[in-house]
Steps between C-alpha positions, in 0.01 A plus 500: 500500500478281837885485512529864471227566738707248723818695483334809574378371825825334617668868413290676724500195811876552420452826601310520845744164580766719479380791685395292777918502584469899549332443850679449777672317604698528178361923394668494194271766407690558185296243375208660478578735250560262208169272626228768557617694195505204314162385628358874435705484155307175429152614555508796318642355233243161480186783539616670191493221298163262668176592695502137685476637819491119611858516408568765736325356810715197409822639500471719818390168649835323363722787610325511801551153541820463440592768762314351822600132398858606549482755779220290730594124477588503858143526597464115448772426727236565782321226374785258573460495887185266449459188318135571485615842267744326279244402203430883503854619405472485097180651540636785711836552314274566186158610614592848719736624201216371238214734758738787523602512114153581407561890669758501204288382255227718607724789441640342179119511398431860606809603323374372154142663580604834586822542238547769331781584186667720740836380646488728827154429603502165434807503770326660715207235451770209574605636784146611642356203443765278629492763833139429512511083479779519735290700805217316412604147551699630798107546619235309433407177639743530788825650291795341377775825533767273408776570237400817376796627229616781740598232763852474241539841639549368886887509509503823348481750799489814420256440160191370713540796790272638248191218701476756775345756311291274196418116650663164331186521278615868325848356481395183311338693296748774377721179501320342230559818302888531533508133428378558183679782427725332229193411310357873493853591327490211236165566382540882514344665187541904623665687775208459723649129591843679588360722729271237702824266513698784653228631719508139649887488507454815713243367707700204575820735598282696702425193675888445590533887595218470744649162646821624522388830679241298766765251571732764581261670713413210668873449601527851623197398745594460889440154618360469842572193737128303572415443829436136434644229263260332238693177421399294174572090545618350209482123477491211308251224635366257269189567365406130573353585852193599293469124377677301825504482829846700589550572840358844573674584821826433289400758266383751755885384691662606170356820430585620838880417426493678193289822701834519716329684739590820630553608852553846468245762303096364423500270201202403261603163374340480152468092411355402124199366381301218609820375703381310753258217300278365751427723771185739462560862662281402820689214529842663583531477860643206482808681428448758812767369716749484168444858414496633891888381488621630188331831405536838740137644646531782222550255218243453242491204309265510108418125375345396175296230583168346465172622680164372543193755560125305544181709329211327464569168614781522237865473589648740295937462414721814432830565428604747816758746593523466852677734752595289824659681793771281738212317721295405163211742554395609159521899398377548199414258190441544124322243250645493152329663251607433216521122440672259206215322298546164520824537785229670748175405371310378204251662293179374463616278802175322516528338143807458457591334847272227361712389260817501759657840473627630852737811572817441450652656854253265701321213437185665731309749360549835261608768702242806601626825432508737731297823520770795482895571503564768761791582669586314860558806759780334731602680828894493519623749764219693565505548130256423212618300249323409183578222285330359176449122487549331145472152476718359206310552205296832611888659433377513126223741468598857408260735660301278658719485841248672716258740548639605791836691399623589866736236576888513546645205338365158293567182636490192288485180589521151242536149426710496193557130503215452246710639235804223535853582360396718208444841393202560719629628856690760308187599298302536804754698658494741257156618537671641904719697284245657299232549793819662757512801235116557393447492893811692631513263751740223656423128433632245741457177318516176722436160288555139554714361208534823303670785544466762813579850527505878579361725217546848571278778259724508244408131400906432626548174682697624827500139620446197412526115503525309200277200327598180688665700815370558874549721732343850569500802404485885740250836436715668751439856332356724233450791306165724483316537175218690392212313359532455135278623273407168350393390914281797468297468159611168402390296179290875441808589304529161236181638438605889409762289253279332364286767364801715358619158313171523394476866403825486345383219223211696395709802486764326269233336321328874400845608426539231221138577358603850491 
């Protein structure tokens, strides 16, 4: 009985394992639709025959776990940069898949509670259910958007043009269902299952049609010739100047080689995160001279770096976006938002730092987190223009960009070095491609050991350096867009698709009674 029980667990690890090699930067999304209709095939099958809903939370939490171990690994390479972190890297390679596998078991469990005999609703269910885990533990505590299943949809162009109109959250969703397609046409019992597997099949065609037809549109657009230049720096300095004392001013030297300034048009010299290690954002004068001879009166130059506000007595650290003009004066700012736990700042901080934990991008204090993202107004030319700062991570959240719609393009700025030589940097830049086509918007990516580019609305890299490369990357023009409807009602519409998953298993389930 144990041996069996054994098996059956290993089967369905087996199974997330694999699918964990559908994301990118492998999206072999063919994958998916042996392992979720397996997975689905599984659980229906195993609630017809037991009632041990124990079971169930158990294997969600094994195919769960078998899916983040494989497709999030990297995350302990950050914990190689400090001796003091090493002890923690068994802990972390098993304890963040272990926390995020119970959303699958939790929807394992639900599935067994709310089965029914019938085939279509209880696909439906799946697929609801799995929708639901997924938005939720993209939300709670601070969110962990990472890896969703549509993500093995990012090379495919025109499928996910369909964003624009229904959010990453929507897409997962219906996803989930065509993934599990196969499964609906094994277990078929009436033509009811046909139709629902071809309505899907249309759906997912319609998807194509629609891609095809706003990519083609989008090509037929005018582009018009900016004003300015918004140049993204692409480097590839060791992430040691966090831990040693690396000459700054070398640093600082380097990344104005790579800016290659320009002498002709205004430039906005975009420079990654937390670049330059030591030097607060007060503390930048030191530089004045430095940038007086090698940026124009009209340039603009944005720095991620660290900044220190005092309120009540208390010196409080941020990670800053900071827009510097030629003479060092400071324009505008921006205070991340939306920080790492336990790379930014540690929760519960005041118990735990007893027993020695610290953040793991400075050895301070936990980051603060700023108050609001709104767009920088910059004046190029006698013209406004409005950019949105993301730092690094804050590129994940679907729908939760800003309240403040009226901007023209994104701008992103990271520190992929934290992820090392693995799968990471082109999992993170993923989440550009995805946010570019639920915005309608351009994305000009600048990060230090990862990979910088130009993303127009389309979600189509139009430039770009690669993983392990410098150099720099031009916005020299563009192409106007209407808002899209997801940047006008948002995560509003997940919501609507929710309720007709919903409505369409209790209308399946009357037609059975029937």
């Amino acid at each position: 009985m144990f041996k069996k029980k054994l098996l059956k667990f290993l089967y369905i690890f087996f199974l997330g394992a694999v699918s964990s090699y559908s994301l990118p930067p492998y999206n072999y999304f063919i994958i998916n639709f042996f392992t979720f209709s397996l997975f689905f095939m599984f659980l229906f099958v195993e609630r017809k025959k037991t009632y041990d809903n124990q079971s169930f939370f158990k294997y969600g939490w094994f195919f769960g776990f078998g899916y983040f171990l494989f497709s999030l690994y990297w995350i302990a390479i950050s914990l190689t940069f400090d001796e003091n972190f090493k002890f923690l890297i068994p802990i972390a390679i098993i304890l963040l898949p272990a926390f995020l596998a119970t959303f699958y078991g939790l929807l394992s469990y639900l599935f067994s509670i709310l089965y029914s005999k019938n085939v279509i609703s209880n696909f439906f269910l799946f697929s609801v259910l799995f929708g639901t885990i997924e938005f939720i533990r993209s939300s709670i505590l601070t969110g962990f958007p990472w890896n969703l299943i549509s993500f093995s949809f990012s090379e495919n162009i025109y499928f996910i043009q369909v964003l624009s109109l229904i959010g990453t959250y929507s897409f997962n969703l219906i996803c989930i269902s065509i993934f599990s397609l196969p499964a609906l046409f094994v277990l078929r019992k009436t033509n009811k299952e046909i139709i629902v597997f071809l309505s899907f099949i249309t759906i997912s065609i319609s998807f194509l049609i629609f891609g095809i037809s706003k990519n083609n549109e989008f090509k037929s657009l005018t582009s018009f010739k900016n004003d300015f230049i918004i140049r993204a720096i692409s480097s590839n300095i060791n992430l040691d100047r966090f831990y040693s004392n690396q000459d700054e001013p070398m640093i600082v030297d380097e990344l104005i080689l790579l800016s290659n300034t320009e002498k002709k048009i205004p430039v906005i010299y975009l420079w990654p995160e937390g670049i330059i290690p030591d030097s607060y954002m007060k503390d930048m004068n030191f530089y004045k001279d430095l940038f007086l001879n090698n940026f124009k009166k009209d340039d603009l130059i944005i720095i991620g770096m660290n900044s220190v506000e005092k309120k009540n007595n208390e010196d409080l650290l941020f990670n800053t976006m900071v827009i510097f003009n030629n003479k060092l004066d400071i324009i505008q700012s921006y205070n991340k938002v939306n920080l790492v736990p336990f790379g930014e700042f540690i929760p519960f901080e005041n118990i735990l730092s007893l027993i020695g934990f610290k953040t793991i991008t400075n050895s301070y204090q936990s980051f603060s987190k700023g108050n609001n993202r709104t767009p920088f107004n910059i004046k190029i030319k006698e013209k406004i223009l409005k950019l949105l700062p993301l730092i690094c991570y804050e590129i994940i959240y679907s729908g939760k960009l800003s309240k403040n719609n009226d901007f023209d393009y994104i701008i992103n700025i990271s520190e992929d070095g934290w992820f090392g030589n693995s799968v990471g940097p082109e999992q993170h830049f993923a989440h550009s491609i995805f946010r570019s086509i639920e915005s309608g918007k351009y994305i000009i990516r600048s990060a230090n050991n990862g990979i910088s580019a130009i993303i127009n609305p389309m979600g189509v890299i139009e430039k770009k350096i690669e993983l392990g490369s410098t150099g720099y990357v031009d916005f020299k023009e563009r192409k106007l867009l209407k808002p899209t409807p997801f940047m006008l009602y948002g995560n509003k519409i997940f919501l609507i698709l929710i309720l007709i998953y919903i409505f369409l298993i209790f209308s399946f389930n009357k037609l059975k009674n029937e």
